[in-house]
N, C-alpha and C positions, 0 to 999 in steps of 0.2 A: 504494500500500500504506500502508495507516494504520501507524504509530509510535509506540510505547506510549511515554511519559514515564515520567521514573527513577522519579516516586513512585508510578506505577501497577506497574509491572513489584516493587516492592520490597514489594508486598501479592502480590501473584501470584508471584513466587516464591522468597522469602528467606523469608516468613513461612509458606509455605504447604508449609515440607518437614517434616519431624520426622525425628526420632533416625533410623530403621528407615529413611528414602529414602536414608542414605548408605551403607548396607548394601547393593549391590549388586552383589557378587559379583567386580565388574572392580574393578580400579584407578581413583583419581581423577587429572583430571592439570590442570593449571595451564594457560592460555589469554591471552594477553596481548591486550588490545583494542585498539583505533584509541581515540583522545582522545574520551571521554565517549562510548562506543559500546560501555560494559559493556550494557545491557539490548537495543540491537539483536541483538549475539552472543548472550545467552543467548536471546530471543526466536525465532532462528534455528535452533538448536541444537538447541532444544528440538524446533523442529518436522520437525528428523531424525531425531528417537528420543534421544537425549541428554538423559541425566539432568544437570542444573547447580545449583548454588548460587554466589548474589552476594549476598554479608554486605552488610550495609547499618547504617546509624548515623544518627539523627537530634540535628541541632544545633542552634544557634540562629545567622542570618545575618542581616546589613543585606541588604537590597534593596529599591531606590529610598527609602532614607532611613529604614524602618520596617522593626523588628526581626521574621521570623517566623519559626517553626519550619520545618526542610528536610529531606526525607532524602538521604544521601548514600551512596556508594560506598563502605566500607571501607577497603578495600586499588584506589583509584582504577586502571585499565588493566590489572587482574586478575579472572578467575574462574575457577572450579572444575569440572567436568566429568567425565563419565564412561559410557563405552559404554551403551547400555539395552538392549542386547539383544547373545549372545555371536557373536561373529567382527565386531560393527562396528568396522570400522575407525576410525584417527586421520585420513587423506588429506584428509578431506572437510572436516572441522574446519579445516585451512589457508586454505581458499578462501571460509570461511563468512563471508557478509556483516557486518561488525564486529568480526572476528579478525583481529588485526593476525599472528600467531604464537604458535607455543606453543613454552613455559618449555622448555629442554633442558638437557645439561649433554653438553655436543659434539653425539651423534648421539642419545643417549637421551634421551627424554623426561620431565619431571620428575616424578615422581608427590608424591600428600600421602597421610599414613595417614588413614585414615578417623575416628580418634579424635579426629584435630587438625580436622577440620570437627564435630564432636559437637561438639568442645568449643566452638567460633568461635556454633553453632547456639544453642549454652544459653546464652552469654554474651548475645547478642543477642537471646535471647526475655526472658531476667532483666534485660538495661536495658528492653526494651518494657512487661515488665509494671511496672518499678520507674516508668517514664517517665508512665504510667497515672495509678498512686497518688498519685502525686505532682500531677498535671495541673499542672506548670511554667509560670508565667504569665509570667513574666520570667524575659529571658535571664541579669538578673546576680542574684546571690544575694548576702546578707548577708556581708561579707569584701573583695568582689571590689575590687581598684583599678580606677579608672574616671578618664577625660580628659572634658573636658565637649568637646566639638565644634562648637557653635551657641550665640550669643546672650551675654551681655555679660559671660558667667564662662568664653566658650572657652577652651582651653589651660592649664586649673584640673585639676588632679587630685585626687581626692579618696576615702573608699573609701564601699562601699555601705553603710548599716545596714539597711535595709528596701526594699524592691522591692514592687509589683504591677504591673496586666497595662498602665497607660501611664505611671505615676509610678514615680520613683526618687529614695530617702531618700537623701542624698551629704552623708558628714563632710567637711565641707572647712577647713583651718585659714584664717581670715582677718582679717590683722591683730591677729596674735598671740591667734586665741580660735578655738577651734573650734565652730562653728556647723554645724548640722541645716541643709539645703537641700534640698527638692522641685522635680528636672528630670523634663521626661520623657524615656522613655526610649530614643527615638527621638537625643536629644541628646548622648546616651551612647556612648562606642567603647569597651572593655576592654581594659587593657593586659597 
């Protein structure tokens, strides 16, 4: 069985609900996953008739030494769910491939209001559209303190004044004068 990757599953279905799909008439209820196995759960889920949402948030991460954009999990070993059709049961969701357990509070099962994913929905379509406008080429921005990591100013901290997509402007005080320096930014960790 193929296996969807978190940034496929977070086009196919974080981005792909609007306002009106948490409108469903049942109860939403909370899902706890196995360790990075939110999108096999909703994946599953889904293909029981289960309506779901998994909020998603895109960052900026080091991997293998070069800064890129990722998206991630929200609320990481949680998602949202809810019957798609009336008398489905909860049973089955226990045993759903990537559901570690669902949220209770003793024997009942947790539910959310449905305004509180409206609102979780806008938030996350208003940073995607804000993320857009912006097309962020770098992960630090003018302000940011920065450690240099690599090369003969390691262990120097310094802050950004200007960024683009591989250089990075860094004040650094040295020898009593602050001096303008171009790292890339690759060279860079944020503190």
């Amino acid at each position: 069985m193929k296996q969807l990757s978190l940034e496929q599953t977070a086009f196919n279905y974080s981005n792909a609900l609007v306002i009106n799909d948490f409108e469903t008439g049942s109860p939403w209820y909370v899902a706890q996953t196995k360790p990075r196995q939110e999108s096999t759960a909703v994946m599953h889920l889904q293909r029981q008739g289960y309506k779901t949402y998994l909020p998603m948030l895109t960052r900026w991460k080091k991997r293998h030494g070069q800064w890129c954009r990722v998206q991630e999990v929200c609320f990481p070993r949680y998602m949202f769910f809810s019957p798609g059709r009336p008398q489905q049961g909860l049973g089955p969701v226990r045993s759903t491939q990537g559901v570690s357990s669902l949220v209770a509070f003793g024997q009942v099962p947790a539910t959310i209001e449905c305004d509180v994913l409206v609102a979780l929905n806008q938030l996350e379509q208003m940073r995607a559209r804000q993320e857009a406008i912006e097309k962020a080429v770098s992960p630090f921005a003018a302000g940011d303190t920065v450690r240099i990591e690599s090369g003969p100013l390691s262990g120097l901290t310094g802050i950004v004044s200007a960024s683009s997509t591989e250089r990075v402007a860094v004040m650094l005080s040295l020898l009593g004068r602050e001096k303008n320096i171009s790292i890339a930014a690759n060279a860079l960790s944020r503190l």
